[in-house]
C-alpha positions, -999 to +999 in steps of 0.1 A: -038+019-274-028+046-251-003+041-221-031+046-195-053+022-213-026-006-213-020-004-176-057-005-164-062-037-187-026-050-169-043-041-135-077-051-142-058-089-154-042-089-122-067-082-100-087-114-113-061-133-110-058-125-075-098-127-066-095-162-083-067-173-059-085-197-036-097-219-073-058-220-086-043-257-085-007-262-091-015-269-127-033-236-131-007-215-109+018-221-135-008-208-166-018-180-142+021-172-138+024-166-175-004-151-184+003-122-163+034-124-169+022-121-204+003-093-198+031-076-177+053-077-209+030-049-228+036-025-200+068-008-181+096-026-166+080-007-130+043-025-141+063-055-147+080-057-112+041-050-097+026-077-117+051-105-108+045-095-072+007-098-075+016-135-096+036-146-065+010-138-040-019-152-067-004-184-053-007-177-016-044-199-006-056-173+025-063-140+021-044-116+005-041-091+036-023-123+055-001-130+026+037-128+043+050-125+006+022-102-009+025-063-014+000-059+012+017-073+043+037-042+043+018-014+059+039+015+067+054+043+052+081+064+060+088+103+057+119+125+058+124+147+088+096+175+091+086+163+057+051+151+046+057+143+007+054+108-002+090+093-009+088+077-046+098+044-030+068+037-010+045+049-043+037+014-054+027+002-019+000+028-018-014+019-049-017-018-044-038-009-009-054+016-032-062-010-056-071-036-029-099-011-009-108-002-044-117-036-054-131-042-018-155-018-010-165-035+023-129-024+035-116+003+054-084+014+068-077+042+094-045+063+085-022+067+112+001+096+114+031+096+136+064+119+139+096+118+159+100+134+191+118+163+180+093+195+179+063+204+201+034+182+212+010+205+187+036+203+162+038+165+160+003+156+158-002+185+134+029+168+113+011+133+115-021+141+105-006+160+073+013+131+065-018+105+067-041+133+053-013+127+023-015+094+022-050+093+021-050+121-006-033+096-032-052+066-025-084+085-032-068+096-063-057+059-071-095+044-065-104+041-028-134+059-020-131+085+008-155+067+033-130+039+032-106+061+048-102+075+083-068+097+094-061+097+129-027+112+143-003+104+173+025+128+164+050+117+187+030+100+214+036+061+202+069+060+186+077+027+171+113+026+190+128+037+220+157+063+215+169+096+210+194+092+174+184+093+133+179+056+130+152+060+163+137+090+145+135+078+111+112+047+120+089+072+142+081+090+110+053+069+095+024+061+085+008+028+095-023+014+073-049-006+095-075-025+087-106-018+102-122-040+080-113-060+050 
C-alpha cells in the first residue's frame, strides 16, 4: 500500500474517532486511545505526533473547535518579515482546520491577513491579503472547498500588540482563522 494510501486510512480513522467523541465512556476512551494509536504506528513519526493529538482531544466531550487542548484551539499563523510563505512549523495546523472544514461542510472561516507597521498603508494590506490568499491556497489543496473560505486583509491596521521592536512586529504578522460558522 502506497504512502499516500496509508495516511488517508490514518486520517480517515481519526476523524471517526473524533466525530464519535460525544458516545466515548472512560472504558471506550482507553480502546479508542489505542486504536489510533494503532493505526498511528503504520505511518510517520510526524503522522504519529498528529494522531495522538487528535486521541487527546477525542476525549474532550464539547466540540472540537472549544477544545483548550485540541489542534484547533490554535488559530493563527505567523510569517517572517515581508514574507508570505507558510513557515513549515504551522503546516500541520492548517491541515487539521483543513481536515475539520473538510469534514464539515456547513463551516466556514474568513482568512485574516495582517502585517507589521513597517511599510506603507497599500503595502500592508497588499502583504496581508497575500499571506491569507496563501493560507487559503493550501487548505483548498488539503480538502476545504473554496466557498468555505473568505480572505479579508487589515495589513497593519489591528496589530495584535502595541510597540515598535521585532518581538511587537513578529506577532503583527499573522493570519487569524475565524469561524464564521462551524
Amino acid at each position: 500500500m502506497n504512502k499516500w494510501l496509508k495516511n488517508s486510512i490514518a486520517v480517515a480513522s481519526l476523524l471517526l474517532l473524533v466525530a464519535c467523541e460525544s458516545t466515548l465512556g472512560t472504558k471506550d476512551d482507553t480502546a479508542a486511545a489505542a486504536s489510533a494509536e494503532k493505526t498511528a504506528g503504520t505511518t510517520s513519526s510526524t503522522e504519529t505526533a498528529k494522531a495522538k493529538a487528535l486521541v487527546g482531544s477525542a476525549i474532550y466531550k464539547g466540540h472540537p473547535l472549544d477544545d483548550p487542548k485540541g489542534v484547533l484551539s490554535s488559530r493563527v499563523i505567523y510569517f517572517d518579515f515581508d514574507k508570505s510563505d507558510i513557515k513549515k512549523e504551522f503546516r500541520d495546523l492548517i491541515e487539521a482546520h483543513a481536515r475539520y472544514l473538510a469534514s464539515n461542510s456547513s463551516a466556514s472561516v474568513v482568512l485574516e491577513g495582517h502585517a507589521d507597521e513597517r511599510g506603507s498603508r497599500e503595502y500592508n494590506i497588499g502583504l496581508g491579503e497575500r499571506r491569507a490568499t496563501t493560507v487559503r491556497r493550501q487548505m483548498v489543496l488539503l480538502g476545504a472547498a473554496e466557498a468555505q473560505l473568505q480572505v479579508l486583509s487589515y495589513g497593519e491596521e489591528r496589530p495584535a500588540v502595541q510597540g515598535h521592536d521585532e518581538s511587537a512586529w513578529q506577532l503583527n504578522r499573522r493570519v487569524e482563522i475565524n469561524y464564521q460558522s462551524r
